[in-house]
C-alpha positions, 0 to 999 in steps of 0.5 A: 501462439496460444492465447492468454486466458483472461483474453480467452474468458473475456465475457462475451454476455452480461450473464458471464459478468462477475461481481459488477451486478450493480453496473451490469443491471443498470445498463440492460434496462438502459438497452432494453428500454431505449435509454442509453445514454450519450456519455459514460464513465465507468471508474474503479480498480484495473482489471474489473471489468471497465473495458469488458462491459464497454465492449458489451455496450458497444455490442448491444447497442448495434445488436441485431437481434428483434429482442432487446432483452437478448442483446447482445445475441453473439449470432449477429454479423455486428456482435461477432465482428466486435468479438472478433475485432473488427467492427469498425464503429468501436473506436477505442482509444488510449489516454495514455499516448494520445492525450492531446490537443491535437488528439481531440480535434482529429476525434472531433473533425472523425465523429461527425461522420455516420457509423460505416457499419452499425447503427452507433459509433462507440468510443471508448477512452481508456485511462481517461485521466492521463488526458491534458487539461487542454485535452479536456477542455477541447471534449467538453463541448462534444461531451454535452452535445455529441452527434445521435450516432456517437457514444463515449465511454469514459474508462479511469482507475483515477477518477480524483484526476477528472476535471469536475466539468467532465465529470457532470457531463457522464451518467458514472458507474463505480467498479467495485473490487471482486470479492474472493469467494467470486474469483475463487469460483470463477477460477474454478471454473477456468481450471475445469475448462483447461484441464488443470489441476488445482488446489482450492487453497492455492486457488484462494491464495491466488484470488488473495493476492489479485487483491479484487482484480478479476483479470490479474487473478485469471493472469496469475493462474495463467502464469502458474499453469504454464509450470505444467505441475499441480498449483499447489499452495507451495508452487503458488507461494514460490512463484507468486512471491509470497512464501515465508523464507527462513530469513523472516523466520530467523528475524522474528526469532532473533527479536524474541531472543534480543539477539541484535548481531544475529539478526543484521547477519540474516539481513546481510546474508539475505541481501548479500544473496540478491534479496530486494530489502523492501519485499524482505520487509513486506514479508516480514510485515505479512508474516507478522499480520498472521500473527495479528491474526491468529491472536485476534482468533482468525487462524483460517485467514491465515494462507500458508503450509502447516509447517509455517503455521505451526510456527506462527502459532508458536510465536503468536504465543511469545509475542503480545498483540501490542508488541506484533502491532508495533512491528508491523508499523515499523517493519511496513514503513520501512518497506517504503523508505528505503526507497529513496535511501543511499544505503538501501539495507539502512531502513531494514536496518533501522527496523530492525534495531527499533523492533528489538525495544518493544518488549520494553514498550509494554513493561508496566509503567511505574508511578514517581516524582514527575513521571506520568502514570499513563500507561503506553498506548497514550504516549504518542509513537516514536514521540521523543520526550525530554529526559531531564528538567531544570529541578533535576540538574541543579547547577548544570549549565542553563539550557540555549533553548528549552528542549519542548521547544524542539520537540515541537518542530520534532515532526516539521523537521521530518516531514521537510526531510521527506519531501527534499528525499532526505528519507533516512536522515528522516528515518533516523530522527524517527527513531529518537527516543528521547530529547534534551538540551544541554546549555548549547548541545542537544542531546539525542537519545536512541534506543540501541548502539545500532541506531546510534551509530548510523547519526554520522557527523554529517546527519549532526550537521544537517539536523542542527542546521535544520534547528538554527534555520527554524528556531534561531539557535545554533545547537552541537548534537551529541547522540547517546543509548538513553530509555533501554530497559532498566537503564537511567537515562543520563543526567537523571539522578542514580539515587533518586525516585525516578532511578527506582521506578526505572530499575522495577520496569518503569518508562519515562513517558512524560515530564511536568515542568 
């Protein structure tokens, strides 16, 4: 069985080290000068070189080399027996499967024993974190004073979980992620050595997506390498995941063209065909982000084939920057709502829909009677606001509450939703446009038929109770279309000021009791 490449280039000295210079120079002089000290941790990302850079303390500290400055050697019985794994005074231990009590004091009763081989023993705990609070407490003691002989390195990728009394008792490393340029020459490096063949975009295209991992970047080329053709930005796109299928495509077009119907059909058919609708939404979101891109004059950024660029320029033109961001915010949260959703298509679905109104999100707002000029980067996202006041609905019947009163618990009701896993009646309230109560009926406003249709009677009855559970009054909900472009909400008079500044492309944002 052949061996995997980021096991195979595991640096075995500190010059091989990429990208945690900082950490890397602090534990030399710490050999060279005799000032190791008994306790580490070492914090930061996986796979950038925690584990790597303990091993190489172990070795240099039990070097045998007559000059600090070259520990570790690699040539000495001690280093080639911790290359080899088989040096028995490197104990390295998983949190993750032994994080109790009972795990410590058996580490307790071992340490006092001398080193069998070298001159230190090492332990090395990796995923530290996961330990239990007794765990912890059971370590604190040997911590503060462990055997001469003993070292522990403390590894985490969650330092926000070590208890603060752990904390002071280790001299602490931060990992930072590696930069691109730094994977991308590493990984050079390792298709020169295995004889591959390699694009230098896809090779950037890969270091991108390990997202500063160094042994995530070295896994994905090993997995890409086994194909047995070129890497190609286009193999390394269909492997990884990362391509820009025809669905994102046709999706984006049907926003532009306002064309609802044939945009859930793509969604359905792409779903219909195995697609998994949180990774269909971040590629819309990363397709977007290249449109965000090219607009703020980063084209190079942008990694994807020139077919897919072209189209993106093409776009980028058709879209304005508010209207790209705006799709982003709600295509990235649905990416993580539909999560916890009965329907797992409805969040997409949700998305969708709310995207078709952002053209209309950035008409010109025109001034009236009783709307606010401010333009609409003020007015606060998804923030539903009250379509009618009492001056404009003489003689209806008085209102059980007034409607800022349920639009200031708006938020509240969401966040309860989200934390009882109630994620698309939450997405649907999101998507409120507007609000206004009627004698004793609420009336909620939504942007489109779609969004409307998905508030069934049981999400009516599960809201009002909501509302009567925290403002002490029983409302009906009835939900209608209200703020689509050029479209007087109900209840606002057709002939009058407001009705004017709407048909020439206003918005209601605001309303002055």
């Amino acid at each position: 069985m052949s061996q995997a490449l980021y096991r195979k280039y595991r640096p075995q000295g500190w010059a091989e080290v990429v990208g945690q210079q900082h950490v890397v120079t602090t534990l030399r002089n710490a050999i060279i000068g005799d000032r190791v000290a008994h306790a580490y941790l070492f914090a930061g990302p996986r796979g950038t070189g925690k584990t790597t850079l303990a091993r190489l303390l172990a070795k240099a500290v039990n070097c045998l080399h007559e000059d600090k400055a070259q520990r570790p050697c690699n040539e000495c019985d001690y280093c080639r027996a911790v290359n080899e794994n088989r040096f028995m005074d490197l104990i390295e231990i998983d949190a993750a499967s032994n994080n109790g009590v009972d795990d410590v004091r058996d580490l307790r009763d071992k340490i006092n024993f001398a080193p069998t081989q070298g001159k230190f023993k090492v332990y090395i705990i990796d995923e530290v974190h996961m330990m239990s609070g007794g765990a912890f407490n059971a370590l604190l003691k040997t911590l503060e004073e462990p055997p001469p002989h003993a070292i522990f390195v403390l590894a985490t990728t969650e330092i926000h979980k070590i208890p603060a009394t752990v904390l002071s008792r280790c001299q602490r490393h931060e990992f930072r992620r590696v930069p691109v340029d730094e994977i991308v020459g590493m990984l050079k490096t390792i298709v020169a050595a295995e004889n591959l063949k390699a694009d230098d975009d896809a090779l950037a295209l890969i270091a991108r997506q390990a997202a500063g991992g160094m042994r995530d970047a070295i896994s994905l080329l090993d997995q890409l390498s086994s194909t047995g053709e070129r890497i190609t930005m286009e193999l390394a796109q269909t492997v990884l995941g990362t391509a820009t299928s025809q669905t994102v495509l046709a999706l984006v077009a049907s926003i532009l063209d306002g064309e609802a119907g044939r945009g859930l059909e793509e969604i359905h058919k792409a779903l219909d065909g195995g697609a998994d609708p949180r990774s269909l939404a971040r590629q819309i979101v990363d397709y977007l982000r290249g449109l965000m891109l090219i607009q703020m004059g980063n084209e190079s950024q942008v990694e994807t084939t020139k077919d897919i660029k072209s189209k993106m320029e093409e776009h980028s033109k058709a879209f304005t920057p508010a209207d790209v961001l705006r799709m982003m915010r709600i295509f990235n949260e649905a990416a993580t709502d539909s999560r916890g959703s009965w329907q797992p298509s409805l969040s997409l679905e949700l998305a969708f829909a709310e995207t078709l109104e952002a053209p209309a999100e950035s008409a010109p707002v025109a001034a009236a009677s009783k709307v606010s000029a401010k333009p609409p980067a003020a007015k606060k996202a998804a923030a539903p606001v009250p379509v009618a006041t009492s001056a404009e609905n003489k003689g209806s019947t008085p209102p059980a509450i007034p409607a800022s009163e349920v639009i200031k618990i708006w938020k509240q009701l969401q966040g309860s939703l989200r934390k009882e896993n109630a994620s698309t009646l939450a997405a649907l309230l999101n998507s409120v446009s507007s609000i206004d109560v009627q004698g004793n009926t609420l009336v909620l406003g939504f942007a489109s038929d779609v969004l409307m249709s998905k508030m069934k009677e049981d999400e009516k009855s599960r809201t009002s109770k909501l509302i009567a559970d925290t403002l002490g009054v029983t409302l009906d909900i009835r939900c209608e279309v209200s703020n689509a472009k050029g479209k007087v909400p109900p209840h606002v008079p057709q002939d009058g000021m407001v009705a004017t500044a709407i048909h020439q492309g206003g918005e209601i944002v605001d309303v002055q009791e």
